[in-house]
N, CA, C and O of each residue as an XYZ file, in Angstrom:
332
protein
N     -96.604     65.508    107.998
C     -96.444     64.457    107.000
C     -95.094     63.785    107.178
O     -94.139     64.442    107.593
N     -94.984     62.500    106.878
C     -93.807     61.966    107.092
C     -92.649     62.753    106.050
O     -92.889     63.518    105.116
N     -91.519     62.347    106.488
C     -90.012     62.605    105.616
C     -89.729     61.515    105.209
O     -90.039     61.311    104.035
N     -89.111     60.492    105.890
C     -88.097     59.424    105.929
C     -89.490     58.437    104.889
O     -90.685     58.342    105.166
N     -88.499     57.659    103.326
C     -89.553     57.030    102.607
C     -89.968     55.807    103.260
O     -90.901     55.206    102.727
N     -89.335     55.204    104.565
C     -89.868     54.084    105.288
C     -91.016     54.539    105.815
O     -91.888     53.680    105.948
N     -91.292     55.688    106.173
C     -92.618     55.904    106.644
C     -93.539     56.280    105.957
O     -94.681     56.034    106.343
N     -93.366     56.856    104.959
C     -93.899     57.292    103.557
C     -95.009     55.794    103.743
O     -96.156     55.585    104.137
N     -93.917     55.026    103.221
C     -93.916     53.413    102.907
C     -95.145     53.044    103.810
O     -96.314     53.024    103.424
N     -94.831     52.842    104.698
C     -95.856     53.031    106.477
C     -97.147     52.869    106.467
O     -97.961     51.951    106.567
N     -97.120     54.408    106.269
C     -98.042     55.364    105.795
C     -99.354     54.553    105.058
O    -100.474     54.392    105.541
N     -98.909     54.151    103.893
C     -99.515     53.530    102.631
C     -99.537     52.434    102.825
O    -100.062     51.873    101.863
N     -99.139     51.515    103.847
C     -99.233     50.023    103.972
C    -100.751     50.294    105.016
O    -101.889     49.884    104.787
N    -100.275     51.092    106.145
C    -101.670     51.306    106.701
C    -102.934     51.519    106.702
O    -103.875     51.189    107.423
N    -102.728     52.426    105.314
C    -104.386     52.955    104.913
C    -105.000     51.526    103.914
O    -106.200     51.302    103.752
N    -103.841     50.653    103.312
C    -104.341     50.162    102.598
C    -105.028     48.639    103.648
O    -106.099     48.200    103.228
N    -104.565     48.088    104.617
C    -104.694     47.273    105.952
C    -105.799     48.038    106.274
O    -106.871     47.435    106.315
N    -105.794     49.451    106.556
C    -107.255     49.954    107.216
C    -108.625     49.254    106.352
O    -109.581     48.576    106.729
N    -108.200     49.777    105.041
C    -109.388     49.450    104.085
C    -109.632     48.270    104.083
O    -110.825     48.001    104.225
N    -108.851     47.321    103.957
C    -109.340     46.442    103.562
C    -109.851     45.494    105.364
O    -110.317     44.360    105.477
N    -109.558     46.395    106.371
C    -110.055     45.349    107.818
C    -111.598     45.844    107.692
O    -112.468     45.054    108.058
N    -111.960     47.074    107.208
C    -112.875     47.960    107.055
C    -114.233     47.114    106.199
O    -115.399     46.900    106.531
N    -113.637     46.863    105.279
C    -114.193     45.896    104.075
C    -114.343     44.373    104.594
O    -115.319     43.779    104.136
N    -113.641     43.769    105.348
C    -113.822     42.442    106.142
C    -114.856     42.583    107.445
O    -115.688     41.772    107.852
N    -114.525     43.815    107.919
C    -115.668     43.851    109.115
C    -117.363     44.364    108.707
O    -118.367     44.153    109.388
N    -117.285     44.987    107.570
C    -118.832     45.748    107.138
C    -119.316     44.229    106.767
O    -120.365     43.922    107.334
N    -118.603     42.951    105.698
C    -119.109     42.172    105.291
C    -119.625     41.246    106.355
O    -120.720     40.767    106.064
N    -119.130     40.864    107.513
C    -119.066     40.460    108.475
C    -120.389     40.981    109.177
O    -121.319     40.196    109.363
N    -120.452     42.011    109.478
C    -121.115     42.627    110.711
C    -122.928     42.420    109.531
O    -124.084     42.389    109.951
N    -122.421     42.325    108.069
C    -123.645     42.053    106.872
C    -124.539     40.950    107.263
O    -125.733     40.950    107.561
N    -123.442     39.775    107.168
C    -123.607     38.675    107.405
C    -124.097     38.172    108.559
O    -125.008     37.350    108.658
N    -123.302     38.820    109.682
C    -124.477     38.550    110.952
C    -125.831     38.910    111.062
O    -126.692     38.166    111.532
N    -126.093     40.418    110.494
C    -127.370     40.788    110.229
C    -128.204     40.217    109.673
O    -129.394     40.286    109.982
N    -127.558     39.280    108.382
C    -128.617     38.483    107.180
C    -128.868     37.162    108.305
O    -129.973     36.618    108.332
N    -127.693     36.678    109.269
C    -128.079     35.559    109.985
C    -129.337     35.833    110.846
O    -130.348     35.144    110.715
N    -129.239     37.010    111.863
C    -129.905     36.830    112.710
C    -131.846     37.012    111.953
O    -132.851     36.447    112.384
N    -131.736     37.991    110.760
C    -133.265     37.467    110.132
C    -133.752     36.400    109.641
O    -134.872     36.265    109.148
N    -132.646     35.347    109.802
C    -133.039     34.113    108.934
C    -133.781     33.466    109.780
O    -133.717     33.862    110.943
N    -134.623     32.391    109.498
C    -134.969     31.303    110.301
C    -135.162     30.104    110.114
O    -134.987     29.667    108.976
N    -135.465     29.465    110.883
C    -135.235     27.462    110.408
C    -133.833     26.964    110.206
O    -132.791     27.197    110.819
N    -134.137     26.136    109.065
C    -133.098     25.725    108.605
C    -131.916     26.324    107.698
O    -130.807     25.807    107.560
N    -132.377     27.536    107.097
C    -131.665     28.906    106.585
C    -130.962     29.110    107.706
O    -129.774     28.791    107.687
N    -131.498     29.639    108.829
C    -130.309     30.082    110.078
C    -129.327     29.091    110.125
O    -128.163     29.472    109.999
N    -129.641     27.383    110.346
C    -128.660     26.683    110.777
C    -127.575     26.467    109.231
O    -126.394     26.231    109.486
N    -127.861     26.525    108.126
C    -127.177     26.275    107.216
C    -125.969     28.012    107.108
O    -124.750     28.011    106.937
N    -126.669     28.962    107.240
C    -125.746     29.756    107.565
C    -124.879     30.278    109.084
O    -123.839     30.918    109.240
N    -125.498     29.892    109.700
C    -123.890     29.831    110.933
C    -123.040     29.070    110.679
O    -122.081     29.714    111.105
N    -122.589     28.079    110.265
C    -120.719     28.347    110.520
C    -119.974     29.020    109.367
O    -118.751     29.157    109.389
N    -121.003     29.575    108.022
C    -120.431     30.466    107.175
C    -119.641     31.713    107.980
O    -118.470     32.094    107.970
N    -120.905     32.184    108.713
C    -120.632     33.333    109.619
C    -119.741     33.108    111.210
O    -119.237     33.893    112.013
N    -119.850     31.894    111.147
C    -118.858     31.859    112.700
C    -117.381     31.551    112.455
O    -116.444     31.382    113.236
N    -117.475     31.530    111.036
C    -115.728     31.292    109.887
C    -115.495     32.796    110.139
O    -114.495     33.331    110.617
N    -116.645     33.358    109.711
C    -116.143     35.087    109.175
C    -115.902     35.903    110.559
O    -115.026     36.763    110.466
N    -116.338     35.817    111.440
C    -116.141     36.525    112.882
C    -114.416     35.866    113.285
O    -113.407     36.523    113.538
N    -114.566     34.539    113.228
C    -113.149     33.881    114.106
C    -111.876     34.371    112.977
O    -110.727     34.402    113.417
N    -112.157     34.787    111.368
C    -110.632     35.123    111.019
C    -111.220     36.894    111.444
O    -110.184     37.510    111.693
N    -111.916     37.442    111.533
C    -111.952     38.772    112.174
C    -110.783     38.397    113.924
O    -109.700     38.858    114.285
N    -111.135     38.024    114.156
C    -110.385     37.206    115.672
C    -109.033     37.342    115.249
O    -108.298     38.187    115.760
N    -108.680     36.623    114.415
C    -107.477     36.241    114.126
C    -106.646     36.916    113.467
O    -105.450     36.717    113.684
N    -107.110     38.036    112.341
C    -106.495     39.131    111.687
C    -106.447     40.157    112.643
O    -105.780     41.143    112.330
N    -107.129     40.150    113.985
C    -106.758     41.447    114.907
C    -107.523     42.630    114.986
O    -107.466     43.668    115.647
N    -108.496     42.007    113.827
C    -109.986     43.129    113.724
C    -111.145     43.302    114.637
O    -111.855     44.301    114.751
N    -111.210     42.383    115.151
C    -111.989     42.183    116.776
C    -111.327     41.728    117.370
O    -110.360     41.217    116.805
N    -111.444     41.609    119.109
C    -110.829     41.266    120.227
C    -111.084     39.841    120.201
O    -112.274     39.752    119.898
N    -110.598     38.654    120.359
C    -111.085     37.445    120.738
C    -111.989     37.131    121.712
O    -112.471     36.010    121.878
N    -112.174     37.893    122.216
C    -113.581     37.639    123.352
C    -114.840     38.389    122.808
O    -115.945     38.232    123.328
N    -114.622     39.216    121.731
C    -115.980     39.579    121.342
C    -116.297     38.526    120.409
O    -117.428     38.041    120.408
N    -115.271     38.068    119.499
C    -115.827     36.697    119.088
C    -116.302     35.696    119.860
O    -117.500     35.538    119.627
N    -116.053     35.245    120.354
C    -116.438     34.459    121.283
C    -118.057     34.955    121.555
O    -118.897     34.161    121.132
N    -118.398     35.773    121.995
C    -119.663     36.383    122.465
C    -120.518     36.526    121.600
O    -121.677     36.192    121.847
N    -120.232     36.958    120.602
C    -120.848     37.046    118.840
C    -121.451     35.981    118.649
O    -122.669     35.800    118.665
N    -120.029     34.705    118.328
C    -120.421     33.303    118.268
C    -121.632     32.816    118.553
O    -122.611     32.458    117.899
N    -121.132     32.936    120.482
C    -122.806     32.636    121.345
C    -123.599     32.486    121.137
O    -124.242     31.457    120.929
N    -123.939     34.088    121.122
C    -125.403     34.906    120.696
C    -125.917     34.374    120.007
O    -127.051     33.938    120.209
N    -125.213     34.208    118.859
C    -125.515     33.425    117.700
C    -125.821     32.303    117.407
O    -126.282     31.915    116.334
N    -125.602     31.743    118.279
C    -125.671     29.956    118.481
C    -126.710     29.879    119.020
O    -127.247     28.842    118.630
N    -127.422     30.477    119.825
C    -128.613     30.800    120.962
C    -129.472     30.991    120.099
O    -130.461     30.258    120.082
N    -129.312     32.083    119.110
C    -130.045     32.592    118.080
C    -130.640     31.370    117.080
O    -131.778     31.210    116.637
N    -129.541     30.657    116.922
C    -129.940     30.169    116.104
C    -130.550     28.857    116.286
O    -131.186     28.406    115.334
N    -130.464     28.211    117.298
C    -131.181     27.262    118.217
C    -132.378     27.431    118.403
O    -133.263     26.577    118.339
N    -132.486     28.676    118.673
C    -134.090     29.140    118.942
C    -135.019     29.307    117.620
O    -136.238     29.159    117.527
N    -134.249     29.593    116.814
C    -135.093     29.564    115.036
C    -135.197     27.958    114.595
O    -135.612     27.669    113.472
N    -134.867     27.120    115.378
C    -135.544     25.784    114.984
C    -136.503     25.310    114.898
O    -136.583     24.143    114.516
């Protein structure tokens, strides 16, 4: 266990950053799921809800930028094809 209260400090900044990347990625990874059952015009009205929610995953450091990117895609493919 830590000593020094900067790490204490640390400590508790981390778990609380864990939770909440934890809580951004389950909603996320939700949302792709609800996308990819949708179809028609439901699919196209919800992708760029969901291609918002993947790119700040990107950007907060919660996914790699190239799995966004790939996600995106898929998704775009996906959803092209439900037209």
């Amino acid at each position: 266990m830590a000593n020094h209260s900067a790490t204490k400090k640390d400590v508790r900044q981390a778990a609380k950053r864990r939770e909440r990347n934890k809580y951004y990625g389950k909603t996320t990874r939700n949302a792709i799921r609800d996308l990819k059952a949708a179809k028609g015009k439901e699919a196209t009205e919800k992708f760029p809800e969901v291609a918002s929610m993947i790119d700040k995953l990107a950007k907060r450091g919660v996914i790699h930028k190239n799995k966004a990117a790939n996600l995106k895609s898929k998704l775009a493919k996906k959803t092209a094809a439900a037209k």
